[in-house]
VOBA-1610 file (N, C-alpha, C; in pm, whole numbers, padded with zeros to 5 digits, always signed):
BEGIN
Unk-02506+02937-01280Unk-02380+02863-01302Unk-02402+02756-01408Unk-02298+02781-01511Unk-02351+02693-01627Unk-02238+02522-01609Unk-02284+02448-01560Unk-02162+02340-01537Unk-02154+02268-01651Unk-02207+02236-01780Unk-02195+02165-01849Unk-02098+02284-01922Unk-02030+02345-01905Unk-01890+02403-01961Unk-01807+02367-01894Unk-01821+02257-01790Unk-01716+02211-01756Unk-01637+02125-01786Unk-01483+02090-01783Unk-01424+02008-01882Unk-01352+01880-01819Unk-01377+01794-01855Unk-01280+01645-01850Unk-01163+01757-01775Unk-01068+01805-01875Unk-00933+01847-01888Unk-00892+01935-01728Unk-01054+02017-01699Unk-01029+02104-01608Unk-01044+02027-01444Unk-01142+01927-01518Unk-01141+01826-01339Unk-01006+01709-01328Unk-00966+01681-01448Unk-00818+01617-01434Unk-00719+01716-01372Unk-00705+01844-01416Unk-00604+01905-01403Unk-00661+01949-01230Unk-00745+01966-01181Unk-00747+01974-01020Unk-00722+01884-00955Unk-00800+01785-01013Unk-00744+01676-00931Unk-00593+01633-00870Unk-00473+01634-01034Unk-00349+01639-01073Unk-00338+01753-00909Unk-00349+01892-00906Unk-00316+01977-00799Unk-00324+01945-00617Unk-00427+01837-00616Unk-00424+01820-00514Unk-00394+01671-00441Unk-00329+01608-00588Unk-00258+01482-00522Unk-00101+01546-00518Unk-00050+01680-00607Unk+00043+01691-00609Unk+00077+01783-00514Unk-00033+01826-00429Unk+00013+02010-00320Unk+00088+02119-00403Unk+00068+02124-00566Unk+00150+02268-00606Unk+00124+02211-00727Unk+00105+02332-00803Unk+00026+02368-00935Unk+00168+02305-01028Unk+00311+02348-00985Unk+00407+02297-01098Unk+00435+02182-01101Unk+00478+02109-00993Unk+00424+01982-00975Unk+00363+01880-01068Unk+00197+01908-01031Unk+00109+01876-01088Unk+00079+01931-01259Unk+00153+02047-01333Unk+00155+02067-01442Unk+00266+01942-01527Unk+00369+01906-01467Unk+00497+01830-01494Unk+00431+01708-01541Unk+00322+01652-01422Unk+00240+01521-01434Unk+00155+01534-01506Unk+00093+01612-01588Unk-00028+01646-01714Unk+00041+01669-01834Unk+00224+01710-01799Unk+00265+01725-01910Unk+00184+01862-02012Unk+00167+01962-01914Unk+00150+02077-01988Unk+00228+02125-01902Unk+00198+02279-01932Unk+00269+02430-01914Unk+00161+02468-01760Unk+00250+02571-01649Unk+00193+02530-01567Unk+00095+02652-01587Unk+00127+02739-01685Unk+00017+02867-01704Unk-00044+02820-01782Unk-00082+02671-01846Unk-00209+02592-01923Unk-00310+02578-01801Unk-00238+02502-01702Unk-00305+02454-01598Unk-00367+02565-01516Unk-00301+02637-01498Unk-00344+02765-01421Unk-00477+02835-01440Unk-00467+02879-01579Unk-00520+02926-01640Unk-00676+02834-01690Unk-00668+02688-01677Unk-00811+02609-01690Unk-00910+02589-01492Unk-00782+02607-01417Unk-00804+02577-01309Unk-00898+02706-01260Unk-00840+02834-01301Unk-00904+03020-01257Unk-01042+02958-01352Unk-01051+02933-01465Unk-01170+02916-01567Unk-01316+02799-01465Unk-01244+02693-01402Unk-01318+02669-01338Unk-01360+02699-01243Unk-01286+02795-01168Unk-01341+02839-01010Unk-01422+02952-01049Unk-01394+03044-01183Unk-01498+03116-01204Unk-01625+03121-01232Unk-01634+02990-01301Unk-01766+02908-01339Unk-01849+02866-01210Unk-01734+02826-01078Unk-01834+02745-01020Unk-01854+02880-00873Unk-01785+02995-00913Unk-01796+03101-00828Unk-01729+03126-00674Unk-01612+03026-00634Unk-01559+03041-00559Unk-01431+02903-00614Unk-01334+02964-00480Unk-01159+02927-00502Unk-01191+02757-00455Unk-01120+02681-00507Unk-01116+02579-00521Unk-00972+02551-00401Unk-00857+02597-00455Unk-00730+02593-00352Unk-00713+02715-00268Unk-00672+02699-00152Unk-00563+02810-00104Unk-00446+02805-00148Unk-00357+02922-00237Unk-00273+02885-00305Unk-00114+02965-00226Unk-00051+02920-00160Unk+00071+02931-00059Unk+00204+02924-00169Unk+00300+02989-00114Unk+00433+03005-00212Unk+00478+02833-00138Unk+00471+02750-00116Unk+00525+02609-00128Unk+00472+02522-00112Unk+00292+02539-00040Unk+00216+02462-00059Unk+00072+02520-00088Unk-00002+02462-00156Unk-00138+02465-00221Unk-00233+02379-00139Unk-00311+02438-00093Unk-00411+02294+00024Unk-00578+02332-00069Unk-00659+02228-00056Unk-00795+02249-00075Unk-00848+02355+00014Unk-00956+02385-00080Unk-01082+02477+00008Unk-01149+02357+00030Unk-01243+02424+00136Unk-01415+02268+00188Unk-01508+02225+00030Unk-01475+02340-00054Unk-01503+02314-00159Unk-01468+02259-00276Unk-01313+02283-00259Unk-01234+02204-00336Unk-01237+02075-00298Unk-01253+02035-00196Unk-01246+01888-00147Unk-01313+01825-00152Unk-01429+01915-00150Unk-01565+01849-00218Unk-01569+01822-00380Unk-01529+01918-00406Unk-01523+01905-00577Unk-01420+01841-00648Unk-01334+01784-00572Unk-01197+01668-00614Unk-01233+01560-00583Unk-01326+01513-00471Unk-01404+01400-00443Unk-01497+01339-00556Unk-01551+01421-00597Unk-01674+01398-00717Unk-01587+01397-00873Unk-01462+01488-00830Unk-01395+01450-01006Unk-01356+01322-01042Unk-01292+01246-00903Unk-01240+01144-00887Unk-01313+01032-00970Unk-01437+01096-00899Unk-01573+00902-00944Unk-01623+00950-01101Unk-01580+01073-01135Unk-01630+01107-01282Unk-01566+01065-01375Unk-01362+01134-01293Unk-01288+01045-01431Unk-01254+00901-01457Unk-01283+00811-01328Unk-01278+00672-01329Unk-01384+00636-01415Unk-01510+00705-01410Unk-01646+00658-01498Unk-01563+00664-01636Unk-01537+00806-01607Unk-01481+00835-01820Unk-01351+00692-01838Unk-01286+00668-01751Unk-01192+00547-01794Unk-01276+00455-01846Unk-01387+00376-01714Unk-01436+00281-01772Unk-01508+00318-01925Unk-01578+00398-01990Unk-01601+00434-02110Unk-01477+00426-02190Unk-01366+00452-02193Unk-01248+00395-02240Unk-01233+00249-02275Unk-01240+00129-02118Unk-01213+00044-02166Unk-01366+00006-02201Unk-01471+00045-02252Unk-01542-00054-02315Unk-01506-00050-02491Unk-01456+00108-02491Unk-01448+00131-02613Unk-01345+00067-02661Unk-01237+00028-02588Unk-01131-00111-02583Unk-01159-00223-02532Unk-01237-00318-02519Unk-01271-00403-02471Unk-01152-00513-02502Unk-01102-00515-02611Unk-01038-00614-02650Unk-00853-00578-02613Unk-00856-00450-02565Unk-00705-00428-02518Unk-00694-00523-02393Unk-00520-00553-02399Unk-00492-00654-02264Unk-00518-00547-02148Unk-00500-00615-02059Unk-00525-00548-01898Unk-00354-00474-01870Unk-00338-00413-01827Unk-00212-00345-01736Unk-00143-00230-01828Unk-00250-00199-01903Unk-00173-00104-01931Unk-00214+00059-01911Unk-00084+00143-01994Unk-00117+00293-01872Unk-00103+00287-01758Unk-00093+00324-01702Unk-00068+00385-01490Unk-00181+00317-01438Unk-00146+00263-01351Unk-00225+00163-01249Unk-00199+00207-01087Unk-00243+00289-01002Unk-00182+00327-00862Unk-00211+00218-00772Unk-00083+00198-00710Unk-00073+00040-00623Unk-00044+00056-00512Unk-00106+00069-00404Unk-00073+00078-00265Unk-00034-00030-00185Unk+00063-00014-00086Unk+00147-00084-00033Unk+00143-00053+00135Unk+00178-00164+00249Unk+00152-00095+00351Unk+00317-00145+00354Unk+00325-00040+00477Unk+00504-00006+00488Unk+00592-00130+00516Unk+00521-00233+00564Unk+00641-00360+00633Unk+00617-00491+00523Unk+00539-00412+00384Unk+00533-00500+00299Unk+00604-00425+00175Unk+00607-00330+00120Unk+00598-00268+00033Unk+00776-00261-00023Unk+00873-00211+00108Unk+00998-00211+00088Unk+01050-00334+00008Unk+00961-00469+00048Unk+01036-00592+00014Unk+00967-00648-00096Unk+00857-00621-00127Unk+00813-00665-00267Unk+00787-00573-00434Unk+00792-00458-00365Unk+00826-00324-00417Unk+00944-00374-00551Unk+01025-00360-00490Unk+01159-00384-00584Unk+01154-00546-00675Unk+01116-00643-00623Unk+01061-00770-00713Unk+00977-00743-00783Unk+00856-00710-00761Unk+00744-00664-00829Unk+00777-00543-00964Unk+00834-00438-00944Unk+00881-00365-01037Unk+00957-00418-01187Unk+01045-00524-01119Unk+01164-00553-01187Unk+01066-00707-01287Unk+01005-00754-01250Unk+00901-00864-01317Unk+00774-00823-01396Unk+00716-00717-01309Unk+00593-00714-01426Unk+00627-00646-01551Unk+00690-00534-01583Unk+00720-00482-01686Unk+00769-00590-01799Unk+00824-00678-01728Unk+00842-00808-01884Unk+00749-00846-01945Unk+00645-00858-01892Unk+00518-00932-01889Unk+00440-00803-01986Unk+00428-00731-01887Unk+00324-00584-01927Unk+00417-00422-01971Unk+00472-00469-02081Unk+00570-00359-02160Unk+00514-00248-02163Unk+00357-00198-02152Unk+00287-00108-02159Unk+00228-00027-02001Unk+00273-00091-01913Unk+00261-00069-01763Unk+00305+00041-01744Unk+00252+00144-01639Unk+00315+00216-01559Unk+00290+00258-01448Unk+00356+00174-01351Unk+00307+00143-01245Unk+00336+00230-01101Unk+00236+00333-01054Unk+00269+00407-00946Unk+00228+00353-00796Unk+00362+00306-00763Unk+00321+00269-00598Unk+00284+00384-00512Unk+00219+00322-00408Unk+00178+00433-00297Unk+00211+00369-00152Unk+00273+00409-00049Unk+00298+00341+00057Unk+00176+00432+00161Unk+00169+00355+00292Unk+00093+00365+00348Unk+00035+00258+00456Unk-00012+00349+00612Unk-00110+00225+00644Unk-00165+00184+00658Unk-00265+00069+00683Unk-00440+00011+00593Unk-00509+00082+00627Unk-00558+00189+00760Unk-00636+00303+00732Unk-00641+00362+00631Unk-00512+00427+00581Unk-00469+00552+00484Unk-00506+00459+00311Unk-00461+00364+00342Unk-00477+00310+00196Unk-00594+00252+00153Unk-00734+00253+00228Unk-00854+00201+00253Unk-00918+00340+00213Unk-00858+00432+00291Unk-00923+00561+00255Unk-00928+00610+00077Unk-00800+00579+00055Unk-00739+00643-00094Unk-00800+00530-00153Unk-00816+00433-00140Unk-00880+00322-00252Unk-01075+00347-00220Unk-01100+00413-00155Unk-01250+00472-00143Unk-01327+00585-00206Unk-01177+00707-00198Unk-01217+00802-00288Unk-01157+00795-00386Unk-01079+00696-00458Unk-01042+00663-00627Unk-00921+00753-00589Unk-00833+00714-00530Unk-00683+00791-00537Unk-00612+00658-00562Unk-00646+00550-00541Unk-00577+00408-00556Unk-00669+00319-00629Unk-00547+00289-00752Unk-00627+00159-00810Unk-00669+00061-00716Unk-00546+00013-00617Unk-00578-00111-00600Unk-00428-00123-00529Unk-00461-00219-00395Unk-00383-00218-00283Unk-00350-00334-00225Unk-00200-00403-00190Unk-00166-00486-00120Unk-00171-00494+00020Unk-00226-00562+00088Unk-00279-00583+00228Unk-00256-00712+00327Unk-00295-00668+00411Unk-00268-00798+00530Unk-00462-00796+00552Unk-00470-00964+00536Unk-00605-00995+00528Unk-00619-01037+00631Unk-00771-01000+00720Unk-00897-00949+00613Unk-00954-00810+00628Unk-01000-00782+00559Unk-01037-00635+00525Unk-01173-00613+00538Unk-01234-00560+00615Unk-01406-00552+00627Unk-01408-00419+00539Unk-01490-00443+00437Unk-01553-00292+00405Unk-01626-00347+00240Unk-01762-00319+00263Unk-01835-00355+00167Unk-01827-00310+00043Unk-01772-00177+00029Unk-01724-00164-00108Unk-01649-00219-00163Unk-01525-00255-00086Unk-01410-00379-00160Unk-01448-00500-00170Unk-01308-00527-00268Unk-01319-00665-00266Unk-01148-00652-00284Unk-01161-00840-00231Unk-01026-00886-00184Unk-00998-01007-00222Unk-00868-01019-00276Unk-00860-01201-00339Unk-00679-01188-00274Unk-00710-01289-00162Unk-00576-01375-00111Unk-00454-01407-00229Unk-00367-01374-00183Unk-00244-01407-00290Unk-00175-01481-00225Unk-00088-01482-00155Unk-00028-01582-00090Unk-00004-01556+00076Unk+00048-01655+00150Unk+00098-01621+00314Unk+00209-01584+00344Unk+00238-01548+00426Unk+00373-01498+00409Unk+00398-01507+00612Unk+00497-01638+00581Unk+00579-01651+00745Unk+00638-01535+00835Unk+00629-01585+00992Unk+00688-01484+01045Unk+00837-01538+01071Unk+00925-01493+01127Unk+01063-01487+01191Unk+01078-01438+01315Unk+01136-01450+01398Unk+01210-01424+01509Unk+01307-01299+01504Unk+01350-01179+01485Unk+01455-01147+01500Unk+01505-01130+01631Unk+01614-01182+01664Unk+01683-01169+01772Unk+01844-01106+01779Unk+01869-01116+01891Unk+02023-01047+01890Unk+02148-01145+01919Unk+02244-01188+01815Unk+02300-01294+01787Unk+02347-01330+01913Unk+02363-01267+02036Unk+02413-01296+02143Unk+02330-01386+02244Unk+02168-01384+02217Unk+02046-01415+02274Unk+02040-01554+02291Unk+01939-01618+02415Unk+01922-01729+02402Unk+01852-01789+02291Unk+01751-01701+02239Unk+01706-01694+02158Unk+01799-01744+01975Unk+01899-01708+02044Unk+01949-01764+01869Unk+02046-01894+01905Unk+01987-01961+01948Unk+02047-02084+02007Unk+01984-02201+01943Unk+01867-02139+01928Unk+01716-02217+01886Unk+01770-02232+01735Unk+01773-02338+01674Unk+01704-02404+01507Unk+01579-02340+01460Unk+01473-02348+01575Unk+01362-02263+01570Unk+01268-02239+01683Unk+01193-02172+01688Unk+01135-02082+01823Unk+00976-02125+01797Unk+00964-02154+01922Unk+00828-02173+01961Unk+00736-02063+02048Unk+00625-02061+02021Unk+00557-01915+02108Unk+00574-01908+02250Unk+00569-02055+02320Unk+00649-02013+02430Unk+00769-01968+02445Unk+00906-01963+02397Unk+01007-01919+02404Unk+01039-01756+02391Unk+00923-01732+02339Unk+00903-01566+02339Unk+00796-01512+02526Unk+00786-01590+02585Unk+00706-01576+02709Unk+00812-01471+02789Unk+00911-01536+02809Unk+01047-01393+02911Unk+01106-01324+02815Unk+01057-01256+02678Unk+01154-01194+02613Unk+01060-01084+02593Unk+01158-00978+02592Unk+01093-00821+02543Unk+01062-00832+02376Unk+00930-00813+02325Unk+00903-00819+02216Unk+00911-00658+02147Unk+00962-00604+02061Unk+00937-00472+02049Unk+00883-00499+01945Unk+00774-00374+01940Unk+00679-00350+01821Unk+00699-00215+01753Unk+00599-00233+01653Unk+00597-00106+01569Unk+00534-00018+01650Unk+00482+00087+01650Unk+00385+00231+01682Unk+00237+00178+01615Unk+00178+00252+01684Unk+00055+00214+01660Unk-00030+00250+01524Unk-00109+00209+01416Unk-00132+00252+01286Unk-00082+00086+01211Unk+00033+00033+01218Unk+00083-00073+01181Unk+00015-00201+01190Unk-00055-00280+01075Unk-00108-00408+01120Unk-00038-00492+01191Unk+00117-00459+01160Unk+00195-00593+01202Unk+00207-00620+01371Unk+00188-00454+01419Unk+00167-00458+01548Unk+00028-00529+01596Unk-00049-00532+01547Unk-00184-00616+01622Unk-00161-00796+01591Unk-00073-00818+01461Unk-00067-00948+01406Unk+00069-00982+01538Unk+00183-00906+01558Unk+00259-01000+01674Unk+00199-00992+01785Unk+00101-00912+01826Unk+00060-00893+01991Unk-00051-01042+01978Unk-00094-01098+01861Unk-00161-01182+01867Unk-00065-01338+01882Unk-00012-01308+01809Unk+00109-01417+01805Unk+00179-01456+01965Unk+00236-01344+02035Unk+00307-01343+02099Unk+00218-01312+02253Unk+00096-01322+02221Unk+00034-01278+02373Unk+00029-01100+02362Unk-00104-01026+02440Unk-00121-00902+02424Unk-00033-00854+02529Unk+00017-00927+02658Unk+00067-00906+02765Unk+00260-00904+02730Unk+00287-00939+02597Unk+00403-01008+02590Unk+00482-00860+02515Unk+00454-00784+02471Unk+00517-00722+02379Unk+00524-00583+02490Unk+00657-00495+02413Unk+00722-00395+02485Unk+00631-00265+02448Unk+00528-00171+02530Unk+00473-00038+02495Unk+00531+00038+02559Unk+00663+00077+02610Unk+00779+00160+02635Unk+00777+00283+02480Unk+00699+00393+02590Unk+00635+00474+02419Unk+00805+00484+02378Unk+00933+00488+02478Unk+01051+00568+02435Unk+01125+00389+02320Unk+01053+00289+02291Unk+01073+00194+02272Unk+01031+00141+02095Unk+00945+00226+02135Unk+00824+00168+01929Unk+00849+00265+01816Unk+00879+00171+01739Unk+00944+00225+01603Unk+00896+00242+01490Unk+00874+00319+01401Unk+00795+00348+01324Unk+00860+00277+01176Unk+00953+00173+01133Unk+00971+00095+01040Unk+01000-00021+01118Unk+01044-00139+01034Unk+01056-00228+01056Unk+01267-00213+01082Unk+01311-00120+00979Unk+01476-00051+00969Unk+01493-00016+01110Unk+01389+00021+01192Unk+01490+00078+01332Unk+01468-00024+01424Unk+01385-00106+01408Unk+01355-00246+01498Unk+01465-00266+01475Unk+01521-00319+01346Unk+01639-00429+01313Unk+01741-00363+01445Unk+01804-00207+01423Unk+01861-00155+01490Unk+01862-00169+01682Unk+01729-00146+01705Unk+01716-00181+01803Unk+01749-00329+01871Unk+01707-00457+01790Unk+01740-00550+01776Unk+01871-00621+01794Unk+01935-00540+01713Unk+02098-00562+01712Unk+02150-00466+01840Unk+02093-00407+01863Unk+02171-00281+02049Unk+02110-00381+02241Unk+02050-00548+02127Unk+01989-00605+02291Unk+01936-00560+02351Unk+01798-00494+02312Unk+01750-00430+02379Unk+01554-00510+02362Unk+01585-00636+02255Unk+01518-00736+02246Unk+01480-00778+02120Unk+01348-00867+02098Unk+01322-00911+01931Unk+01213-00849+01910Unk+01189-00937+01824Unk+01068-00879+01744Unk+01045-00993+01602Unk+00909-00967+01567Unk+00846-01036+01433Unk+00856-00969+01317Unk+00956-01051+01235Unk+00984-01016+01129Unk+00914-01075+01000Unk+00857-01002+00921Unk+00771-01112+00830Unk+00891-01148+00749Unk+00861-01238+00658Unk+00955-01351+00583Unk+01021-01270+00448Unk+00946-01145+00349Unk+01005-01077+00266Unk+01153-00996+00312Unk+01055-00943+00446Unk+01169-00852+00481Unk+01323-00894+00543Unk+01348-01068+00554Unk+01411-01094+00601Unk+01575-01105+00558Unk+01559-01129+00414Unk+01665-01132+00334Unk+01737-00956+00339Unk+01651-00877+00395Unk+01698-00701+00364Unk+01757-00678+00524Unk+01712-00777+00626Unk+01692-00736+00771Unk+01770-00782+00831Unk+01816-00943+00815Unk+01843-01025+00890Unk+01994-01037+00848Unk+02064-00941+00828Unk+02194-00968+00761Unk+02326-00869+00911Unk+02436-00928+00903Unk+02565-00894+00965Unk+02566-00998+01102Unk+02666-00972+01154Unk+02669-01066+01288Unk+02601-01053+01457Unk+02570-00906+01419Unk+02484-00888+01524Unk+02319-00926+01557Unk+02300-00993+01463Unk+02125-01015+01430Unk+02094-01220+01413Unk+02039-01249+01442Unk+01987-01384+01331Unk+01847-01358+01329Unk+01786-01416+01234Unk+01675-01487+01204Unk+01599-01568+01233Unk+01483-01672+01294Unk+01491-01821+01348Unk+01336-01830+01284Unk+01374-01895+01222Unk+01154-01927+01178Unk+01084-01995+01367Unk+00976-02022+01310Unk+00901-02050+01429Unk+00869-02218+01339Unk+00850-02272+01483Unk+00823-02446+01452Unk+00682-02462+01364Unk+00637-02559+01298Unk+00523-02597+01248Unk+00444-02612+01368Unk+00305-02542+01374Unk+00222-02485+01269Unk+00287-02340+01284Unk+00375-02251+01164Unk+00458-02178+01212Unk+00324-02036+01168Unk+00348-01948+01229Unk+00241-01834+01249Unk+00316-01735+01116Unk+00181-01684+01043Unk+00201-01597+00925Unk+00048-01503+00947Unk+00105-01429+00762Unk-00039-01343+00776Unk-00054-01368+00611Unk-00163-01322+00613Unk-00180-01336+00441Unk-00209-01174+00364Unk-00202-01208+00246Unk-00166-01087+00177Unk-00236-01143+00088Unk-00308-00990+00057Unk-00441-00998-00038Unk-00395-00868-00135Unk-00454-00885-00236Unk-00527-00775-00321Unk-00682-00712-00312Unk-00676-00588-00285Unk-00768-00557-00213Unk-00793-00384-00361Unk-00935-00388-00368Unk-01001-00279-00460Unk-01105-00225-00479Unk-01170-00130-00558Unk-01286-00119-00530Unk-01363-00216-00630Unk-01482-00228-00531Unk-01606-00293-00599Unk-01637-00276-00840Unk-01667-00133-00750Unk-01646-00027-00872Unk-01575-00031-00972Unk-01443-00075-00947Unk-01369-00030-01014Unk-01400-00055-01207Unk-01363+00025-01287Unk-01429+00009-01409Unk-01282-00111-01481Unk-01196-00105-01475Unk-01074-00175-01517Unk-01093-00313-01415Unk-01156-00396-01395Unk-01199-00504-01311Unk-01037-00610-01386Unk-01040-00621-01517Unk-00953-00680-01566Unk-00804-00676-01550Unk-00757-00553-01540Unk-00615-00535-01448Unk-00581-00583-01354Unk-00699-00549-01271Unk-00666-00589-01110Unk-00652-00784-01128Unk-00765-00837-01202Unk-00732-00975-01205Unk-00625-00995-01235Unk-00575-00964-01376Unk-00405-00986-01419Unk-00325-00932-01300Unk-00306-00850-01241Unk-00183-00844-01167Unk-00202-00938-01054Unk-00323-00987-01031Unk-00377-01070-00875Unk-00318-01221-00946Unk-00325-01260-01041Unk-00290-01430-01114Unk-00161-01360-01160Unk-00077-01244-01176Unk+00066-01243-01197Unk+00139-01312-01094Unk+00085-01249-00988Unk+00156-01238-00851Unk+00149-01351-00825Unk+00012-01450-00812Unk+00006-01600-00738Unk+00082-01680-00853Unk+00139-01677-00937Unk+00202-01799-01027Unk+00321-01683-01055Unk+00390-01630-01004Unk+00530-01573-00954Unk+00566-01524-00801Unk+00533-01610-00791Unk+00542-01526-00622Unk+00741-01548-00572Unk+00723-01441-00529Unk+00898-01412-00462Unk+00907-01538-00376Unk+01004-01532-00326Unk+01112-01633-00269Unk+01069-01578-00136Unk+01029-01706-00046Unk+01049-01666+00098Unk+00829-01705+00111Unk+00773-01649+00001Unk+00641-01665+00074Unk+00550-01829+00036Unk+00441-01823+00056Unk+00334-01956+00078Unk+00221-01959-00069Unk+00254-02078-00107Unk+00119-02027-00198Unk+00017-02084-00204Unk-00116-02077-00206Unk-00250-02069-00165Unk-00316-02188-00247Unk-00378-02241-00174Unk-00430-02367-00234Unk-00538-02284-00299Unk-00621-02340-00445Unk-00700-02311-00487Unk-00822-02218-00419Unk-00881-02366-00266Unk-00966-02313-00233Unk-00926-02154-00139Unk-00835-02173-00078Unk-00780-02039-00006Unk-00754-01948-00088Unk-00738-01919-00255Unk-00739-01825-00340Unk-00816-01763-00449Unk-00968-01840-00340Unk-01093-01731-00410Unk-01107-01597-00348Unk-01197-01501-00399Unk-01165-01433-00384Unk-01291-01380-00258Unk-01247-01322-00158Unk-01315-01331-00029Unk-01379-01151-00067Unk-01537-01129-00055Unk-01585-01069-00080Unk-01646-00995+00118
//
């Protein structure tokens, strides 16, 4: 098996196949023809003597080998980037496609700010979010499927690294009818006789209110836990109890007459939100620019980080 006939073009274009599950797909995103792609993809499985995909009329899945061999393209074509930017050393940071992961009870609400701001800044950006939750997005930022990921801190894992951006408050949602919205603002005892509903399990935000609110305090009624923060609200508004709303999502959540809002008293309980990446990563300079975009624009509603709280926690 001769592997040094193997090509940049042919480990991009697999790769492209198996973030996309289907060869046309993934031809659309290379911006070739999908019988270009096809046709480099058969060239490599012949070389390396067995099928790379199982190939299905609507979905395409890896072989044990393909998965092996999309794993290793991954850390090859990030190498060939960084050889890029040395050969640019002097280009600004953010530009070209940057993949940005998001976990779900953050992503809806900064998603749309974030979009609409950096492109002023970085005209050359193109910025692909990824949603997800900190398992899933820990995983994809390990095997190089994610530049680089917004998080609820802290993050153990020695390959990353993580720099705090700002805090971000919790809320009360309650049901406008509740004693609960009587309150100016709510104290952690006042959540002691109330049904707390949570997310499903996978969700940080669920371990961050069971901490807040007592492990004993929150509702595990499996016919009860919701897999967004959108069907809480719902639930919320049917009295059937509250829940912790972080502070982005509140302006999208906390709206009509069936719902309020109530911050919690000083010292009022939050979580913080980091930028989180690999060690590795060869574009080190992006990730800084979008990490100092974010802390000297930060949206409406969050905390911003004193110096010493916005080094970067290794």
């Amino acid at each position: 098996m001769d592997i040094s006939a193997i090509t940049f073009t042919e480990l991009r274009y697999v790769v492209a196949v198996a973030d996309n599950g289907h060869f046309g797909r993934a031809a659309a995103a290379c911006h070739v023809s999908q019988p270009t792609l096809s046709t480099q993809i058969k060239k490599l499985e012949e070389q390396l003597g067995a099928p790379l995909f199982e190939r299905g009329s609507k979905r395409t899945e890896l072989t044990l080998l393909g998965n092996r061999v999309v794993e290793r393209a991954r850390v090859i074509l990030e190498e060939m980037r960084g050889i890029g930017e040395l050969a640019n050393g002097d280009r600004a940071p953010l530009q070209g496609t940057f993949r940005l992961g998001t976990i779900p009870t953050l992503g809806p609400y900064i998603l749309p700010w974030l979009l609409r701001a950096l492109p002023k800044k970085f005209t050359k950006l193109r910025l692909l979010p990824r949603e997800g939750f900190t398992a899933t997005l820990l995983d994809e930022l390990s095997s190089h499927r994610l530049d680089a990921a917004l998080l609820a801190l802290p993050v153990a894992a020695p390959a990353l690294v993580s720099k705090p951006l700002f805090d971000e408050p919790f809320f009360v949602l309650a049901p406008a009818s509740s004693r609960l919205a009587t309150h100016r603002q709510i104290r952690t005892r006042d959540l002691d006789d109330q049904r707390v509903l949570l997310l499903s399990e996978g969700h940080c935000l669920r371990g961050q209110a069971l901490e807040i609110c007592g492990q004993g305090r929150g509702s595990d009624d499996d016919d009860l836990r919701a897999t967004s923060l959108e069907t809480i609200r719902y639930l919320v508004a049917a009295g059937m109890g509250c829940t912790l709303l972080p502070a982005l999502a509140v302006p999208s959540l906390a709206h009509g007459k069936d719902v309020v809002a109530r911050p919690f008293s000083k010292p009022a309980p939050n979580r913080r939100i980091g930028l989180v990446w690999r060690r590795s990563l060869p574009d080190q300079a992006s990730v800084e620019a979008l990490s100092a975009f974010i802390r000297t624009h930060l949206p409406a509603g969050v905390l911003s980080l004193t110096a010493d709280e916005s080094v970067r926690a290794d």
